[in-house]
C-alpha positions in Angstrom: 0.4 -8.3 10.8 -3.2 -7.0 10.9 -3.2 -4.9 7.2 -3.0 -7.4 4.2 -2.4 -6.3 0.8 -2.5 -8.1 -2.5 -2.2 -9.9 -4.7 1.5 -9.0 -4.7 3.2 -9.3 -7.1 0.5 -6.8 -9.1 0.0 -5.5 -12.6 -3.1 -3.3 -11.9 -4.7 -2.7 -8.6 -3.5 -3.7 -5.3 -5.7 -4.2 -2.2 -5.4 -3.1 1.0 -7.7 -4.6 3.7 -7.4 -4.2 7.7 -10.1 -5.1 10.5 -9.3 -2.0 12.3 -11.9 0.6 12.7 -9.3 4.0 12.9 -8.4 5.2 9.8 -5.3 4.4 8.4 -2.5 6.6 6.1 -0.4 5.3 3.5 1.9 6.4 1.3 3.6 4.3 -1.9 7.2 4.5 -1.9 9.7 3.8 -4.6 13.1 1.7 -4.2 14.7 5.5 -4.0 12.2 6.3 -1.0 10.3 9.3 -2.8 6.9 9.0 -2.2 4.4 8.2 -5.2 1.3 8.1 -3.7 -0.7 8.7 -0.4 -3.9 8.7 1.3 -6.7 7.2 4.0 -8.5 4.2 4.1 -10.2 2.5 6.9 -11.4 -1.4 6.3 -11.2 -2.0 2.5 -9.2 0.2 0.1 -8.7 -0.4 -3.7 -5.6 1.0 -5.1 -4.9 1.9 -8.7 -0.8 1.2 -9.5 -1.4 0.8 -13.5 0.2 4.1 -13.8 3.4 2.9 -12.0 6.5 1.3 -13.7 7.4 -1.9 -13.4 9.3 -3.0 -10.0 9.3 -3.0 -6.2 7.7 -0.4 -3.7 6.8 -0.6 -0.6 3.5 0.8 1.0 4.0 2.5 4.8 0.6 2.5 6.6 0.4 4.1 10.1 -2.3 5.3 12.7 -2.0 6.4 16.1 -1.3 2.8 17.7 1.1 1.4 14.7 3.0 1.5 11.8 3.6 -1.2 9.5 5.9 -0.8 5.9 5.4 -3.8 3.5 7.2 -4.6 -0.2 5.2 -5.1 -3.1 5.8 -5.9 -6.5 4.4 -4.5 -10.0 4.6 -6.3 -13.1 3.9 -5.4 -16.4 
C-alpha cells in the first residue's frame, strides 16, 4: 500500500505519509461510520487525534487513481 500511517496504535498525533505527488483526501471515521474529521494532504501530513476518544477508526484516503481505508487505534 503506497500511504503509511503511524505510529498506530496512537495517543496524540498520527502521521500520514505517501510518495505520490496528487493530493490526497481523507476523512477519520468512527467504528459507527460518522465522519470525524477530513481534509488534503499531499506527501507528509501531521494529524492531531488528542481530541478523539479512546478506540478504533479508520482513515479513508482517495484521489483520482485510488482509494485506500486503513484501521487505527487511539489510546489514552
Amino acid at each position: 500500500n503506497l500511504i503509511s500511517i503511524f505510529p498506530n496504535p496512537t495517543s496524540g498525533e498520527l502521521f500520514l505519509n505517501s510518495p505520490l505527488s496528487e493530493k490526497i483526501n481523507y476523512s477519520i471515521l468512527d467504528i459507527t461510520g460518522r465522519e470525524i474529521l477530513r481534509g488534503e494532504f499531499s506527501g507528509n501530513k501531521k494529524i492531531d487525534v488528542l481530541n478523539l476518544e479512546a478506540g478504533t477508526y479508520f482513515i479513508k484516503m482517495e484521489t483520482g487513481s485510488f482509494v485506500s481505508n486503513k484501521k487505527f487505534l487511539v489510546t489514552k
